[in-house]
C-alpha positions in Angstrom: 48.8 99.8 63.8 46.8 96.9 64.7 48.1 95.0 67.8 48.6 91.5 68.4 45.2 89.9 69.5 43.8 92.1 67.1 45.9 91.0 64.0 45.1 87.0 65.3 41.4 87.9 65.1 41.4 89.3 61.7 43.5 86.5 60.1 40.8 84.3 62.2 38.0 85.7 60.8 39.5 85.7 57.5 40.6 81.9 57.4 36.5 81.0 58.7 35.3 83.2 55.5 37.8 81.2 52.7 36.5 78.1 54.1 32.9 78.7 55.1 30.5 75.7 54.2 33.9 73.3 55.0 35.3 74.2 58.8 32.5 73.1 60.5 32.4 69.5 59.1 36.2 69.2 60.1 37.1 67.3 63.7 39.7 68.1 65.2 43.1 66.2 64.3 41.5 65.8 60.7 44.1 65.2 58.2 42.7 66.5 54.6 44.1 65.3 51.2 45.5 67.5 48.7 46.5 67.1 45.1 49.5 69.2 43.4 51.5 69.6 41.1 55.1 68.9 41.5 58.4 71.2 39.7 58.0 68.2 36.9 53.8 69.0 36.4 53.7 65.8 38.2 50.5 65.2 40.4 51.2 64.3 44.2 49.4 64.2 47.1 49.8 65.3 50.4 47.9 65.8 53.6 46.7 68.9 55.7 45.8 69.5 58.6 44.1 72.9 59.3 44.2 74.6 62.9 40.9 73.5 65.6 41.1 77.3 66.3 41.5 80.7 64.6 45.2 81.9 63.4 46.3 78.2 64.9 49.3 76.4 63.1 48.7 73.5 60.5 50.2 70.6 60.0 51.5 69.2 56.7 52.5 66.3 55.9 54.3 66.2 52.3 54.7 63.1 49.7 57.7 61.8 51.5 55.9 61.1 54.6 57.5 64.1 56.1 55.3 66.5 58.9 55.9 70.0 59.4 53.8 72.5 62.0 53.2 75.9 60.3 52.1 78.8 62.2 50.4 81.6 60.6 51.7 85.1 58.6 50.9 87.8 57.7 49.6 87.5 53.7 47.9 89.8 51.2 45.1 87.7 50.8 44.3 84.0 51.8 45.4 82.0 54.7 49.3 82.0 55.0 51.7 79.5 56.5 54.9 78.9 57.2 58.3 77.3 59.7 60.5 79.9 58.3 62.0 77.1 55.6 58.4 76.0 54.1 55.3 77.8 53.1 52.5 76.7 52.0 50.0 79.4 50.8 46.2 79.0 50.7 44.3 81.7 48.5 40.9 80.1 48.6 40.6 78.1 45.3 44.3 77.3 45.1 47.4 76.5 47.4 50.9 76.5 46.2 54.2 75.5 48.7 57.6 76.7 48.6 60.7 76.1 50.0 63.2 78.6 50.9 61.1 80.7 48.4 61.3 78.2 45.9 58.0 77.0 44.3 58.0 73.3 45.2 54.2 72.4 44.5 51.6 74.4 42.7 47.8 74.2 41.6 46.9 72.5 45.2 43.2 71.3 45.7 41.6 70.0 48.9 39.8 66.9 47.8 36.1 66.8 49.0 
């Protein structure tokens, strides 16, 4: 069983691979925008923040104006996060959010 620090390191190295060519251009406190699609196939746009250090917590702030920290968890593939009540789910290419579970916003893209 892989132990704690270990577990960190992997998702670390793991999140630096998904996003190699973009980390190193991002400063710290760097809020990235994102388009999705809402339960209505409606675009929005929210903001990310990712973590100044491997298997750190992001911060989100959704279309409402609303900021949540997310800390890391475990996921098959891509960079996981989540508060316990919101999720959002970054598998390279494509994020999706959910909400107690439910999918909330869909087809997310970090705009360049």
């Amino acid at each position: 069983m892989i132990g704690g620090m270990a577990l960190a390191a992997l998702f670390g190295s793991l999140l630096v691979i998904a996003y190699q060519g973009r980390l190193p251009f991002l400063q710290k406190g760097e809020w990235l925008t994102c388009l999705c699609q809402d339960q209505t196939g409606r675009q929005v746009e929210l903001k990310v923040m990712y973590p100044s250090y491997p298997a750190g917590p992001i911060r989100l702030k959704l279309p409402d104006g609303t900021e949540r920290e997310l800390s890391m968890v475990k996921a098959p593939k891509g960079a996981k996060y989540s508060d316990g009540t919101l999720t959002f789910w970054d598998q390279v290419n494509m994020a999706e959010i959910r909400q107690n579970g439910d999918l909330i916003y869909r087809d997310c893209t970090i705009l360049e």
